[in-house]
C-alpha positions as CSV (number, residue, x, y, z in Angstrom):
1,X,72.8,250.7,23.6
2,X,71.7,247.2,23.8
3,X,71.9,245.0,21.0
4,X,68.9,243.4,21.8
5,X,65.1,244.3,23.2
6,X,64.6,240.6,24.4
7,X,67.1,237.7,26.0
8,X,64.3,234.8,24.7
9,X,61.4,234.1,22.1
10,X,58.6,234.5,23.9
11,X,55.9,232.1,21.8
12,X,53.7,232.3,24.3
13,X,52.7,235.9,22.5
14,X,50.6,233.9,19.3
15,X,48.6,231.3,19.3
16,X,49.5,230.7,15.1
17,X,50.0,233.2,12.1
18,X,46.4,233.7,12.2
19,X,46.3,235.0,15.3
20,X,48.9,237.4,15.0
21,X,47.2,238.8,11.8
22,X,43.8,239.5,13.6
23,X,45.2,240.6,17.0
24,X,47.1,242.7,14.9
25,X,44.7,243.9,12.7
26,X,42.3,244.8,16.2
27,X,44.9,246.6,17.9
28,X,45.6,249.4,14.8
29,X,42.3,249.2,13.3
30,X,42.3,252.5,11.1
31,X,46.0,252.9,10.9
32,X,47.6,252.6,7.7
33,X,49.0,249.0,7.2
34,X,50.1,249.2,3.4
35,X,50.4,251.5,0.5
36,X,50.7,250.6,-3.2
37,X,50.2,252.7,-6.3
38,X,49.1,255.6,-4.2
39,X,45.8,253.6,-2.1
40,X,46.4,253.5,1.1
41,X,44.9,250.3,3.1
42,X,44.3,250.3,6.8
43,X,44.9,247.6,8.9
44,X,40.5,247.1,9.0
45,X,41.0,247.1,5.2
46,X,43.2,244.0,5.3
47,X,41.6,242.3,7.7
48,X,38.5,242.8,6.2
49,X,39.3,242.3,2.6
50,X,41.5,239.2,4.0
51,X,38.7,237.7,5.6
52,X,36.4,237.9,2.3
53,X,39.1,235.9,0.8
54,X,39.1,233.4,3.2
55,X,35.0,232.8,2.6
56,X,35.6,232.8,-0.4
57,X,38.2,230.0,-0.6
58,X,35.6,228.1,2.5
59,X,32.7,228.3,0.4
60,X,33.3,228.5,-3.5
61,X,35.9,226.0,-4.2
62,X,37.0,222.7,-2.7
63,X,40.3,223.5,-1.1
64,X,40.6,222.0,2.8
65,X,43.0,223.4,5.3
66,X,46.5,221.9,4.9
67,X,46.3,222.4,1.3
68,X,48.8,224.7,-1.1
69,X,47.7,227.8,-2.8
70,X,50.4,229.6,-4.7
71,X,50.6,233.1,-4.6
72,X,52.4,234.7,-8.1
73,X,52.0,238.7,-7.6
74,X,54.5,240.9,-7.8
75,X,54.6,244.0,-4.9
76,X,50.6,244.5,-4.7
77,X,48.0,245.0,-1.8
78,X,46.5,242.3,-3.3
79,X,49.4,239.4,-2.4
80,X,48.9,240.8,1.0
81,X,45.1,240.0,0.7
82,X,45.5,236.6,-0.4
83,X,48.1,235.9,1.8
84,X,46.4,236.4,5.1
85,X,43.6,235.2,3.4
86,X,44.5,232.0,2.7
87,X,46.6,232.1,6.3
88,X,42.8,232.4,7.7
89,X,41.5,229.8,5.9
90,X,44.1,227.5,7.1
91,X,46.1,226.9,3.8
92,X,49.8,226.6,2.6
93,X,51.3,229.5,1.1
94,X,53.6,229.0,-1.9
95,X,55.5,232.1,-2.8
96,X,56.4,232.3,-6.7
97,X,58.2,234.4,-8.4
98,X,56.1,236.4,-11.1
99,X,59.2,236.0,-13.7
100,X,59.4,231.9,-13.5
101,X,59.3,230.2,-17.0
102,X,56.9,227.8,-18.1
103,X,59.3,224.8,-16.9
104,X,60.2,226.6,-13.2
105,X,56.1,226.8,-12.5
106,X,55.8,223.5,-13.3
107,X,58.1,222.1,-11.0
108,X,57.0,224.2,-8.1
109,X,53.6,223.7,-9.0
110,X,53.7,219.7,-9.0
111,X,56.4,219.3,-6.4
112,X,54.2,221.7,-4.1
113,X,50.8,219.4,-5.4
114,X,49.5,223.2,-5.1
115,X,45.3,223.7,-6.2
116,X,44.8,226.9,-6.2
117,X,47.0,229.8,-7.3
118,X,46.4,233.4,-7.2
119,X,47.6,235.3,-10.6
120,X,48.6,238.6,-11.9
121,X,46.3,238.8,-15.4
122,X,49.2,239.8,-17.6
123,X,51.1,236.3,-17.0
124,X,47.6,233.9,-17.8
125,X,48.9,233.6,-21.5
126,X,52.2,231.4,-19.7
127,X,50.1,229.4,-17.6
128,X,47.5,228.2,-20.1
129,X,50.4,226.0,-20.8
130,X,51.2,225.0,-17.3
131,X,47.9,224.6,-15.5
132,X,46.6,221.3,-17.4
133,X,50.0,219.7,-16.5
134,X,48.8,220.7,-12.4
135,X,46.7,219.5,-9.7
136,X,45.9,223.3,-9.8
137,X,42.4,224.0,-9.6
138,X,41.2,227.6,-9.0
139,X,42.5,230.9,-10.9
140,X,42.3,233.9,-9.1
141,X,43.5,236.3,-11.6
142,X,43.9,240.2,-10.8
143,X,45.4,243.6,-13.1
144,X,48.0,245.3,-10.9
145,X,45.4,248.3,-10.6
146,X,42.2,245.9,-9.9
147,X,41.7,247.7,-6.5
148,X,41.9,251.3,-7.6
149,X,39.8,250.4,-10.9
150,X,38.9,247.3,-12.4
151,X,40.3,246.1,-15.4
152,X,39.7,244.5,-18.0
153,X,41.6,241.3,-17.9
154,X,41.5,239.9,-21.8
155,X,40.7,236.9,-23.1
156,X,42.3,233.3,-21.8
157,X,41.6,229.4,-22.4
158,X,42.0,229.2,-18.8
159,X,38.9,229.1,-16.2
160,X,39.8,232.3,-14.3
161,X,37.9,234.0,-11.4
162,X,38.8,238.1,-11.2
163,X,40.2,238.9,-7.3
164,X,37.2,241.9,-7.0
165,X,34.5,239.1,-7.6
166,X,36.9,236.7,-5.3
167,X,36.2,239.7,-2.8
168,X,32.4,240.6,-3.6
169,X,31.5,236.5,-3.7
170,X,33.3,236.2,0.0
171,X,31.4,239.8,1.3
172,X,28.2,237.3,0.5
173,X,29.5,234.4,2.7
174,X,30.1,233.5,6.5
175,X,33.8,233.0,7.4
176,X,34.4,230.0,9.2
177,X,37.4,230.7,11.5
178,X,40.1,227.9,11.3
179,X,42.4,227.0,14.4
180,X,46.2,226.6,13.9
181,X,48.9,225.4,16.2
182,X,52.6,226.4,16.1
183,X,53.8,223.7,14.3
184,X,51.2,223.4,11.8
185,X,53.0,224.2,8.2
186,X,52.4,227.7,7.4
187,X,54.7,228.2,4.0
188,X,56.5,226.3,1.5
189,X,59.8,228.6,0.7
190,X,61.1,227.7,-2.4
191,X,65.1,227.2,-2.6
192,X,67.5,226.1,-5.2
193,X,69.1,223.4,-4.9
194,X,72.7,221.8,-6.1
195,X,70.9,219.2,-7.9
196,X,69.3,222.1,-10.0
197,X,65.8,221.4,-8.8
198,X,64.3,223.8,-6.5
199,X,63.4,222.4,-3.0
200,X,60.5,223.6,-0.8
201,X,61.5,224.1,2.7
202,X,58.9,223.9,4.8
203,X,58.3,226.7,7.2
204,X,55.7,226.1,10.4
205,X,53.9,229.3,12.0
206,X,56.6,229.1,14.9
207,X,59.2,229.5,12.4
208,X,57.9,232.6,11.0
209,X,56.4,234.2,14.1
210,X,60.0,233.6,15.9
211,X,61.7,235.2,13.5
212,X,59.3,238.1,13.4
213,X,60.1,238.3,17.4
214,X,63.7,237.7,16.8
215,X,64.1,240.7,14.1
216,X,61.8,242.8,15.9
217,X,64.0,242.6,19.3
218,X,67.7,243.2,17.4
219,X,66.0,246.2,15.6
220,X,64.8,247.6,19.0
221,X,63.8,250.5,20.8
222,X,64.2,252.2,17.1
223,X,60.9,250.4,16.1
224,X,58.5,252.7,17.3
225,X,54.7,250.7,17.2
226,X,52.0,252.1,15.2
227,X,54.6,254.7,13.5
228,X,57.1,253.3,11.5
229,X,56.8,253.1,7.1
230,X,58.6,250.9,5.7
231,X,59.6,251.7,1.9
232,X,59.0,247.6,0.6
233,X,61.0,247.7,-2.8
234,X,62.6,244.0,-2.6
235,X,60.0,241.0,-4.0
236,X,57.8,239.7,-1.1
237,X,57.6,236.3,-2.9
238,X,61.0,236.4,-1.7
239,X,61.1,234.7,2.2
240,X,63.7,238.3,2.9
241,X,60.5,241.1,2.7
242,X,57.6,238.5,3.2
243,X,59.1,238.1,6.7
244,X,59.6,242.1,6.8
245,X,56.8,243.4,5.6
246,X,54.4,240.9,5.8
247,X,55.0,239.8,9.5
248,X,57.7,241.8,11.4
249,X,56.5,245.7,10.5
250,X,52.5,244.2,10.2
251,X,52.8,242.8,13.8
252,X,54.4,246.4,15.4
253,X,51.8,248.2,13.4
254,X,54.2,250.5,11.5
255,X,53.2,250.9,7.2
256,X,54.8,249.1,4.3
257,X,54.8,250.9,1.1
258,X,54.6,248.7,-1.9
259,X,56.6,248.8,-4.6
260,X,55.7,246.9,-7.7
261,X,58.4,247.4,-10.0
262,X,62.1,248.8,-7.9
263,X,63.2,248.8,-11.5
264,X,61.5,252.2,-12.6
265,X,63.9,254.0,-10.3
266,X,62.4,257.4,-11.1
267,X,59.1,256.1,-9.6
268,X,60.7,254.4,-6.9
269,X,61.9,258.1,-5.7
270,X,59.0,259.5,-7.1
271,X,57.1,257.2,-4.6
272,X,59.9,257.7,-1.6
273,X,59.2,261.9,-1.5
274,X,55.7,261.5,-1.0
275,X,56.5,259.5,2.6
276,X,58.2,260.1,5.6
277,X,59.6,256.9,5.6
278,X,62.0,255.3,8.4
279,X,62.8,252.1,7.3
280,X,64.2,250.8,4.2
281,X,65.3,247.4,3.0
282,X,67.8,247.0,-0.3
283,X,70.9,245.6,-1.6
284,X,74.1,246.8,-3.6
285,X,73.0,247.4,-6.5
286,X,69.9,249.3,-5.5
287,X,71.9,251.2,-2.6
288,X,74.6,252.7,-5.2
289,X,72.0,253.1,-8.0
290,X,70.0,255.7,-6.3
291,X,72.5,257.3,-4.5
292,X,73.6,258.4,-7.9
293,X,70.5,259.9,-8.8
294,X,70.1,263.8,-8.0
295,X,65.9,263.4,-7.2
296,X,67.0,260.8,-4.9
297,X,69.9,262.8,-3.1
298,X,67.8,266.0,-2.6
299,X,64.8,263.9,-1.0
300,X,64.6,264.3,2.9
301,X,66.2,261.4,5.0
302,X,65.5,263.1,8.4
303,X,63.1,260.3,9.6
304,X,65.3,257.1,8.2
305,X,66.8,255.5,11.1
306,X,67.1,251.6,9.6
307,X,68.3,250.5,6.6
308,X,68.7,247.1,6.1
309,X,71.0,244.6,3.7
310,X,70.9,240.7,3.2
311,X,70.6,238.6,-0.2
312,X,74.4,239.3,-0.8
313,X,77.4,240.7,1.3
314,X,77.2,244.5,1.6
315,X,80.1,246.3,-0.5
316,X,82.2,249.0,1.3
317,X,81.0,251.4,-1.2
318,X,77.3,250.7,-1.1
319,X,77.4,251.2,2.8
320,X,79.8,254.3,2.3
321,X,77.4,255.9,-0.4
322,X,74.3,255.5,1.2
323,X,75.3,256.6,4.6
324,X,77.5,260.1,2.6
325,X,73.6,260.2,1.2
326,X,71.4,259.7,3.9
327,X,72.9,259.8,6.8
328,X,72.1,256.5,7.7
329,X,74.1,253.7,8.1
330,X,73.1,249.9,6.9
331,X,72.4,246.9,9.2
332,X,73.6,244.1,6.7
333,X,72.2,240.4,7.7
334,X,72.3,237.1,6.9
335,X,69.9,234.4,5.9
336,X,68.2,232.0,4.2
337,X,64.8,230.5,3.0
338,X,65.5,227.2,5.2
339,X,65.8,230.0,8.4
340,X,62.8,231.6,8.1
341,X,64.9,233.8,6.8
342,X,67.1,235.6,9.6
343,X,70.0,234.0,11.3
344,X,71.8,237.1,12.2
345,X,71.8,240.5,11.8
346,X,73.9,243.5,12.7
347,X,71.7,245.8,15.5
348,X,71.5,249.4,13.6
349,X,73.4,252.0,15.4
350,X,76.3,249.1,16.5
351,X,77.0,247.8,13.1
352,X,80.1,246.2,12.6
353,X,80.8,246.4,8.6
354,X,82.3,242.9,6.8
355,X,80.3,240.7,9.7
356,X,76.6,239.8,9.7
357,X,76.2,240.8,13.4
358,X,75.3,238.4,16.1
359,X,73.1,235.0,15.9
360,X,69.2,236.3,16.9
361,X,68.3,235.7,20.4
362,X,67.8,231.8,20.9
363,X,69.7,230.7,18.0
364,X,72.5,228.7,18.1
365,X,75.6,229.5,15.9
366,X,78.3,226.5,15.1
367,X,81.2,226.7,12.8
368,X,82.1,223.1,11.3
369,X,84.9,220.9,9.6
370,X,83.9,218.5,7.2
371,X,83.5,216.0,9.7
372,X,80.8,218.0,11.5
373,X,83.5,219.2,14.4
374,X,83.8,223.0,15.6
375,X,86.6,224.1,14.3
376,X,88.9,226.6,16.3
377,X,87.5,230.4,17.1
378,X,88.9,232.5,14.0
379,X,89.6,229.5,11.7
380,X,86.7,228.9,8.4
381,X,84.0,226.2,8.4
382,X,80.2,225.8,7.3
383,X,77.9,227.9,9.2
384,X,75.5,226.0,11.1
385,X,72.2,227.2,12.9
386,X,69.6,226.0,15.3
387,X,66.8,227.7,16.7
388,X,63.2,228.5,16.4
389,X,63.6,229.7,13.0
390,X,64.8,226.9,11.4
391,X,62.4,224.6,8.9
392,X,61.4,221.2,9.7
393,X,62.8,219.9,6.7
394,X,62.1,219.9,2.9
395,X,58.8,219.2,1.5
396,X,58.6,215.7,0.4
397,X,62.3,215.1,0.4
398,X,63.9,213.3,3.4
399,X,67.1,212.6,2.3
400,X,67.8,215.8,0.9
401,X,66.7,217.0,4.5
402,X,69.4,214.2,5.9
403,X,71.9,216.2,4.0
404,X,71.7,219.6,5.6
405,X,71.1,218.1,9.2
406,X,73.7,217.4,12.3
407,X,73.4,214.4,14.6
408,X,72.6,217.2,17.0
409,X,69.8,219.4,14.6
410,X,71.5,221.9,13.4
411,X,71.0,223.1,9.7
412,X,73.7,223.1,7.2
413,X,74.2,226.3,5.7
414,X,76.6,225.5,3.1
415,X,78.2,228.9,3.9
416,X,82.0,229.5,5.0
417,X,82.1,231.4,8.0
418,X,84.6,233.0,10.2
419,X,83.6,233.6,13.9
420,X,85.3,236.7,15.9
421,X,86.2,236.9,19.4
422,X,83.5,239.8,20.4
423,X,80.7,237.5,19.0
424,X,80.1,238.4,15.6
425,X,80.6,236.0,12.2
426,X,81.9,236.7,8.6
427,X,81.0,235.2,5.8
428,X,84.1,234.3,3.9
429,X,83.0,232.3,0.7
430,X,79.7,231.1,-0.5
431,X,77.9,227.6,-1.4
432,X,81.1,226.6,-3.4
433,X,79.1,226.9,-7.0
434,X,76.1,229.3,-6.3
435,X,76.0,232.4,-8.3
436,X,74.3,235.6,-6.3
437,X,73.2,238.2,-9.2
438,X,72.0,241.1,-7.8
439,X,70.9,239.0,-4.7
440,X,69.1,236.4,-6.4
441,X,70.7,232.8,-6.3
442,X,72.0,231.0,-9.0
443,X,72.6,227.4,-9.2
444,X,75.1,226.2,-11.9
445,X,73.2,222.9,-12.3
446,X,69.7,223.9,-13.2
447,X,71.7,226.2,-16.0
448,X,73.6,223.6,-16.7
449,X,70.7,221.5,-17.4
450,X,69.1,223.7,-19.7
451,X,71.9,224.0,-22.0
452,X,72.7,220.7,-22.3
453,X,69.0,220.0,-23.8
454,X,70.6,222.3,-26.9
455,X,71.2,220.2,-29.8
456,X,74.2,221.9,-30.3
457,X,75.5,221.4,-27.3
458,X,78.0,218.6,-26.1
459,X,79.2,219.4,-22.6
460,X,78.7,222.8,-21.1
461,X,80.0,224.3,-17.2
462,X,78.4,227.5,-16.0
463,X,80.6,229.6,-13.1
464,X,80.0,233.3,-11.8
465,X,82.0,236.0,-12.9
466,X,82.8,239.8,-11.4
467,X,79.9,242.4,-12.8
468,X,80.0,245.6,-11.7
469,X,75.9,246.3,-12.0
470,X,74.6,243.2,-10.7
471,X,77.7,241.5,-8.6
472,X,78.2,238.7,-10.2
473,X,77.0,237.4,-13.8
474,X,76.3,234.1,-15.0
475,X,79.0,232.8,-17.5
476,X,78.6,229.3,-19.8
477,X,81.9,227.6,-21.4
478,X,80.5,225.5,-23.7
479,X,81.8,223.0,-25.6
480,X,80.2,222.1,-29.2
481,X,79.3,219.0,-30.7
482,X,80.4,220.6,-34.2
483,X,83.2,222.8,-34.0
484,X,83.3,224.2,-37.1
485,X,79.9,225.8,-37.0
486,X,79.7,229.6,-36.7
487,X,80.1,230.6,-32.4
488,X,77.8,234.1,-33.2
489,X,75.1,231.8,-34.8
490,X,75.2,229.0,-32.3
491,X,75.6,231.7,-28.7
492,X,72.7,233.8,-30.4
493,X,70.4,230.0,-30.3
494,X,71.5,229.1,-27.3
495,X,71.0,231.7,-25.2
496,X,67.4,232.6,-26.9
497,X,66.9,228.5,-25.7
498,X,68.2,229.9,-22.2
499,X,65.6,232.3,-22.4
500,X,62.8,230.4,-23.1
501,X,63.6,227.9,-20.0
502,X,65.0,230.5,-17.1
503,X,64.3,233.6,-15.7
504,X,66.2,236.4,-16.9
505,X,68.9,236.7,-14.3
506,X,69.5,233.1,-14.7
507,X,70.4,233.2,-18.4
508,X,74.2,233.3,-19.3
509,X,75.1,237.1,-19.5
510,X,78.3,235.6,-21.2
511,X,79.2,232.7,-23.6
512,X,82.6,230.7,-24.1
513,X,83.1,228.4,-26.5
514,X,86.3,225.6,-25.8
515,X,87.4,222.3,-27.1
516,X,87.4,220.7,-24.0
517,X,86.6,221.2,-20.4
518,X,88.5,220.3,-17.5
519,X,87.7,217.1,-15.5
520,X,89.2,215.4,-12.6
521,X,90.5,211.6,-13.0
522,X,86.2,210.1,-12.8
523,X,85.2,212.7,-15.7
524,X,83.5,215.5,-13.6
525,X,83.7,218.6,-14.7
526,X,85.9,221.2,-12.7
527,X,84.6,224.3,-12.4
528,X,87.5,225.8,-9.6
529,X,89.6,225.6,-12.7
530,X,87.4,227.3,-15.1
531,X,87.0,230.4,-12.5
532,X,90.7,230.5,-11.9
C-alpha cells in the first residue's frame, strides 16, 4: 500500500478557489454535497444558492473584491452558502467562532477591517454592541432552521438583512463572475498568539487548494469520488474541517453531513444511524465519549474506513476504544492555521500510533536548535515547514511574520518535534505556554490579560493542568491586592469577570490564590515553576 496517490502538487488542476467550487459543482450536479438538520443539498443546490449570494453581495451592498466578510455560523448549510458565495464574489473569508465575546469580535473584526459579516440570529443581541465600534457594514442574519422554514428572527437595534431575502434579492440579479489567481488572498485564519492578541494568517487560494491535493493524495485510493459522506461534527470556522469539508471531500464529490451542535451526543448518533457514513473527523474527547455510549456502539460501522485526529495528540486509549468499537483505526495529524492547516498526516491503513505520519507531498520538514540549525536525526527541536501550504504571512503584522520565518522560508511552528529514522515525526512538547482544551488553543496571555483588568487583582499567571474530560484545563494562581478578603467571594467575581471577556473553554476551570508568584532575577513571572 502506498502512502501516497501523488509524488507533486499538481496546481495546474484550478485556476483559484472559485474555480474549483464551480467545476466541482458541474461535475456532481444532483449528487448530494451536504446534509444538515435532515435537508439534503445537492451540489446544483450550492452552487446555485452560492451564486445568488454572490449577486447579492455584487449588486445590493458596496463591498469590492479583495474585501473581508466574516462568516460567524456554527455547522449550517448556510456557512457553506456564504462561503462559496462570497469566494464567487471575490471576497475575504474571515472564519469566527460563534462563542467569541464581545471583546474577541472586536479585535477580529477591526484587525480584519471586515464590512460585512454573515450572523446566526440568536447572537445579534452581542453584536449590537460590537458593530458600531466596526468598519462592518452589512448584516446578513439567519435562524439555524431558515432553510427548512423561515423564522422569525426578533427584534434588534441593528440593520439586519435575513439570509432567505439575501437569497430571493440575488435570484433577481445577474452574477457577475470575478477572476482570481493563486496567490490572490482567499482567507484570513484567525490564530492566537503569545502576545494574547489573535493574529490573522493570511491564506492565498494556492494555499488551500494544495492542501486540499495534499490531504486528498495521503488519504488515497480509500477516497472513492462521488461516494464518500463525511460525518462533519468538528467547527468549520475552525481552518481543521473548513479545509475537510469545505474543500477536500467538496472537490472528490463525496457528502458532508453537518453537525450543528457535537455537544448533543444523543443527536450526534441519532444523526450517524441515519447515514452510511465512511469518513469521520474527531478528537479525544469525542472519540472516548461515544464509544461509551450503547446507541453509538450498536450502530453499523461496516462502511467507515477513515477516521481522522488532529487539534491535540491522539491518546492510546481514544485510538484503542474507537478501533475495539468500530473497527476502524485513526489517522492522527498535525497542523495548524498558518499551514493551511495540514503539515503531516498518518496515511490510514499504515498508521504509526505516537507520530503524526509523514510531511504531505511537497512539503519540506526541518527540525531546529535555537539558532535555526538542524539538529541531529532523533534529537528534539522546533518543527519547521515549507511548502505550498504555508501562509504568506500575518495580516497587517510584519514583524510578527519576521518572527516565525527562516533566512531560508520556512515557518516556525513553535512545536518540539522528534524525527524517526523511517520518516515519520513526533510531537514531543507543545508551544511552551499554550494550553489545548479539548483541542481548542489557549494562550496564557490573553487570560492573563483579562484577569489582570480585576480590581481585585494584583498579579495573576495562568498554566494548563491534567483533565481527564477535556485534556487539559485552564488554571489561574492569583495573587490579591487584599489578602484578607474572603478567596470564595473574590474566585466567584473573578471568574464571572472571566466570563464576560472569554469564551467558555478559555475561562479558568480552577482558581489559586498565593502571596507571591515566582519571578526570575528581571521580575517575569515563571510559569515552569508554577506547573512543576
Amino acid at each position: 500500500m502506498a502512502y501516497d496517490v501523488d509524488t507533486h502538487v499538481d496546481l495546474t488542476l484550478y485556476d483559484s478557489l472559485i474555480d474549483l467550487i464551480e467545476t466541482s459543482a458541474a461535475r456532481y450536479g444532483d449528487k448530494t454535497a451536504y446534509v444538515c438538520l435532515g435537508k439534503s443539498s445537492s451540489f446544483n443546490d450550492i452552487e446555485r444558492d452560492s451564486r445568488y449570494f454572490a449577486a447579492y453581495l455584487q449588486r445590493h451592498t458596496s463591498l469590492q473584491p479583495g474585501d473581508r466578510i466574516a462568516i460567524q455560523l456554527p455547522n449550517i448549510t448556510q456557512f457553506v452558502i456564504a462561503a462559496y458565495g462570497a469566494i464567487r464574489a471575490g471576497l475575504v473569508l474571515v472564519n469566527t467562532n460563534p462563542l467569541y465575546t464581545e471583546r474577541e469580535l472586536i479585535h477580529q473584526y477591526n484587525d480584519s477591517g471586515a464590512k460585512a459579516l454573515v450572523v446566526l440570529s440568536d447572537l445579534l443581541p452581542t453584536l449590537s454592541k460590537v458593530v458600531p465600534v466596526t468598519a462592518i457594514e452589512t448584516i446578513i442574519s439567519t435562524h439555524a432552521l431558515d432553510l427548512i422554514a423561515p423564522q422569525e428572527h426578533g427584534e434588534t437595534e441593528l440593520n439586519t438583512v435575513s439570509f432567505n431575502q439575501v437569497l430571493e434579492l440575488g435570484s433577481k440579479q445577474d452574477f457577475t463572475p470575478v477572476s482570481a489567481n493563486l496567490n490572490d488572498l482567499a482567507a484570513l485564519q484567525y490564530t492566537g498568539g503569545t502576545t494574547g492578541l489573535s493574529k490573522g494568517a493570511m491564506l492565498s487560494h494556492k494555499n488551500l487548494i494544495a492542501n486540499a491535493l495534499q490531504i486528498k493524495s495521503r488519504l488515497g485510493a480509500k477516497l472513492v469520488q462521488g461516494e464518500e459522506i463525511f460525518v462533519a461534527p468538528l467547527p468549520i470556522y475552525h481552518i481543521y474541517a473548513f479545509m475537510v469539508n469545505l474543500v477536500v471531500y467538496f472537490e472528490r464529490g463525496g457528502c458532508s453531513v453537518l453537525i450543528p451542535n457535537p455537544r448533543d451526543i444523543a443527536s450526534l448518533i441519532k444523526t450517524l444511524s441515519q447515514h452510511p457514513f465512511t469518513a469521520f473527523a474527531g478528537l479525544n474527547t469525542l472519540f472516548v465519549g461515544l464509544c461509551h455510549q450503547k446507541e453509538f456502539q450498536a450502530l453499523d460501522f461496516s462502511h467507515l474506513k477513515i477516521t481522522i485526529s488532529g487539534g491535540t495528540a491522539l491518546t492510546q486509549a481514544a485510538a484503542n476504544v474507537w478501533q475495539a468499537t468500530t473497527g476502524c483505526t485513526i489517522s492522527e495529524g498535525y497542523g495548524l492555521s498558518e499551514t493551511s492547516p495540514l503539515v503531516s498526516i498518518n496515511a490510514p491503513g499504515l498508521e504509526k500510533l505516537g507520530t503524526i505520519g509523514k510531511p504531505a507531498i511537497d512539503t519540506q520538514v526541518k527540525i531546529l536548535d535555537l539558532d535555526d540549525k538542524e539538529v541531529p536525526l532523533g534529537e528534539p527541536g522546533e518543527l519547521a515547514v515549507k511548502g505550498p501550504q504555508v501562509m504568506s504571512g500575518y495580516w497587517n503584522k510584519p514583524e510578527e511574520t519576521a518572527k516565525v520565518m527562516t533566512q531560508d522560508g520556512f515557518f516556525k511552528t513553535g512545536d518540539i518535534a522528534v524525527a524517526t529514522p523511517d520518516g515519520m515525526h513526533k510531537i514531543v512538547d507543545r508551544k511552551k505556554d499554550m494550553i489545548i482544551v479539548s483541542g481548542f488553543n489557549v494562550y496564557p496571555n490573553e487570560v492573563e490579560d483579562v484577569l489582570a483588568s480585576h480590581d481585585a487583582v494584583m498579579e495573576c499567571a495562568v498554566i494548563g493542568v491534567e483533565d481527564n474530560h477535556s485534556g487539559e484545563a485552564v488554571k489561574a494562581v492569583i495573587v490579591l491586592k487584599d489578602q484578607t478578603q474572603d478567596t470564595e467571594t473574590a474566585k466567584a467575581a473573578i471568574i464571572e469577570h472571566c466570563r464576560t471577556q472569554l469564551t467558555a473553554y478559555k475561562v479558568p476551570k480552577i482558581i489559586e490564590f498565593m502571596p507571591t508568584l515566582p519571578k526570575s532575577t528581571v521580575g517575569k513571572i515563571l510559569r515552569r515553576e508554577l506547573r512543576a
